[in-house]
C-alpha positions as CSV (number, residue, x, y, z in Angstrom):
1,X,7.5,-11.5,29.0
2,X,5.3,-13.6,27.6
3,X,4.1,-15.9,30.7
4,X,1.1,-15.7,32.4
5,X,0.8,-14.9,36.5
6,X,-2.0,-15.5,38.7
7,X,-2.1,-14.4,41.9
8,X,-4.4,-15.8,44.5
9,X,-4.6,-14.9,48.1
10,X,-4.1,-17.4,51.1
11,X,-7.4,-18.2,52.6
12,X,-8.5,-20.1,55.5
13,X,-11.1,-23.1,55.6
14,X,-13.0,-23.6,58.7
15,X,-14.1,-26.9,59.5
16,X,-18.2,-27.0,60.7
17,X,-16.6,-29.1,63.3
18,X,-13.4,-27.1,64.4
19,X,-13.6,-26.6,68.0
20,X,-14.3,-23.2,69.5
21,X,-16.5,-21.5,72.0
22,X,-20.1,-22.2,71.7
23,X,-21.0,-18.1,71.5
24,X,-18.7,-18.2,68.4
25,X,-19.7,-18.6,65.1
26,X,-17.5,-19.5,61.6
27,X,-17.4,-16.4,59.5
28,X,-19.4,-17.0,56.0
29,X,-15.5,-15.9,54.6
30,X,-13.9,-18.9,55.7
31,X,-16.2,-22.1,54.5
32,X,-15.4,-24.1,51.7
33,X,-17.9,-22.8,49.2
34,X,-17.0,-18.9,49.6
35,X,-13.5,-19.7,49.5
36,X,-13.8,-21.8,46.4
37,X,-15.7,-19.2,45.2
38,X,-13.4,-16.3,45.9
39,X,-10.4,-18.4,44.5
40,X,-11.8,-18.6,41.0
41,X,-12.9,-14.7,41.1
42,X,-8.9,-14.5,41.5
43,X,-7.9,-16.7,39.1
44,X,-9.8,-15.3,35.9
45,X,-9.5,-11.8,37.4
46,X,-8.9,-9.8,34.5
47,X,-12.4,-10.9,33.3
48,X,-15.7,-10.6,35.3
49,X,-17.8,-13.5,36.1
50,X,-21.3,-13.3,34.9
51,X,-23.0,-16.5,35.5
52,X,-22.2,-20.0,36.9
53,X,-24.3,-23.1,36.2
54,X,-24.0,-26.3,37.9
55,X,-25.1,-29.6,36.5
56,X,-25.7,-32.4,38.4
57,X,-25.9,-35.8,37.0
58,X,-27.4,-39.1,38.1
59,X,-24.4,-40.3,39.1
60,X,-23.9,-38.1,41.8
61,X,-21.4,-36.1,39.7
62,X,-21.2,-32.4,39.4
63,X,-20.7,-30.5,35.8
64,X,-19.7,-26.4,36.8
65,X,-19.7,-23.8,33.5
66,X,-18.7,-20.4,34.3
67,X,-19.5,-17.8,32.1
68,X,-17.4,-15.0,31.6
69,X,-18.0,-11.6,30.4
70,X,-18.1,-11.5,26.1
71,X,-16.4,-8.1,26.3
72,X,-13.2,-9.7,27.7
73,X,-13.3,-12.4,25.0
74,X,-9.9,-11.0,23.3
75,X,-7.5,-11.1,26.0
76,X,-9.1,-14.0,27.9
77,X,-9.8,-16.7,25.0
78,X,-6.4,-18.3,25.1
79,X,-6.1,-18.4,28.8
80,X,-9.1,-20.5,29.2
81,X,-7.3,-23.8,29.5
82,X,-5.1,-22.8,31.8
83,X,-6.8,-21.3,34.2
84,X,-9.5,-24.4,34.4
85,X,-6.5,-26.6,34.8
86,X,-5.2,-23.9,37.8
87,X,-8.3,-24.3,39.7
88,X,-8.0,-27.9,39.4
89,X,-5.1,-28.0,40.9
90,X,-6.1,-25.6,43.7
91,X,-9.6,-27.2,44.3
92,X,-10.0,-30.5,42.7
93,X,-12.7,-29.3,40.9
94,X,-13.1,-29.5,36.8
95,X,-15.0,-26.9,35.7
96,X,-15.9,-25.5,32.2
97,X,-15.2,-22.1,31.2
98,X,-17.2,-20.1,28.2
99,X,-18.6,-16.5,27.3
100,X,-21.4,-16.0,27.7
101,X,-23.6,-14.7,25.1
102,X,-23.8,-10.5,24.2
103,X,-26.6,-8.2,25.3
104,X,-27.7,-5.5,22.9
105,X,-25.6,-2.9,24.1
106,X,-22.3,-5.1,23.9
107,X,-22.2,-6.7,20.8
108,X,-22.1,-5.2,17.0
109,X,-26.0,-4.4,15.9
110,X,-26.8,-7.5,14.0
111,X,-30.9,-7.4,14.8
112,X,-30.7,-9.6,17.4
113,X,-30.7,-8.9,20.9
114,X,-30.3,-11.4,23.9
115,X,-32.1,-10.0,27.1
């Protein structure tokens, strides 16, 4: 076949203010940052995550880049598109997804190194 499928697991969001007992805590799993987080670690899950960048501007808006590992560069490249458009659908966040740059091990030996 030649569609893609993403599969993302069905998690729960906690509200700070969802009533429970007072010796109860919310689990770190289930706030809205972690499971944002966790949700884009399923969406591009072929590739690895290897850095994340937030930009905030004066406006009060907020710019995310993820970086993605260069070694999955050749089956990930065309499926950047989609899955930014798939986690903005899920989260109603845009984000910005790139590779980042080789280390010296990873890349061809071209006399330049990134550390």
């Amino acid at each position: 076949f030649s569609w893609s499928v993403v599969v993302v697991a069905n998690r729960t969001i906690v509200s700070k203010r969802a009533k429970h007992h007072a010796s109860q805590m919310r689990p770190r799993s289930r706030n809205l940052t972690q499971v944002h987080a966790t949700t884009l670690e399923d969406i591009v899950y072929p590739a690895t995550i290897t850095g994340k960048n937030t930009r905030c501007t004066l406006d009060g808006k907020k710019q995310i880049k993820i970086y993605l590992d260069p070694l999955d560069r050749e089956k990930m490249e065309r499926k950047i598109d989609a899955m930014s458009c798939i986690y903005c659908k899920l989260t109603t966040h845009t984000i910005g997804i790139d590779f980042s740059r080789p280390f010296c091990s990873q890349g061809p030996s071209s006399g330049r190194c990134w550390a």
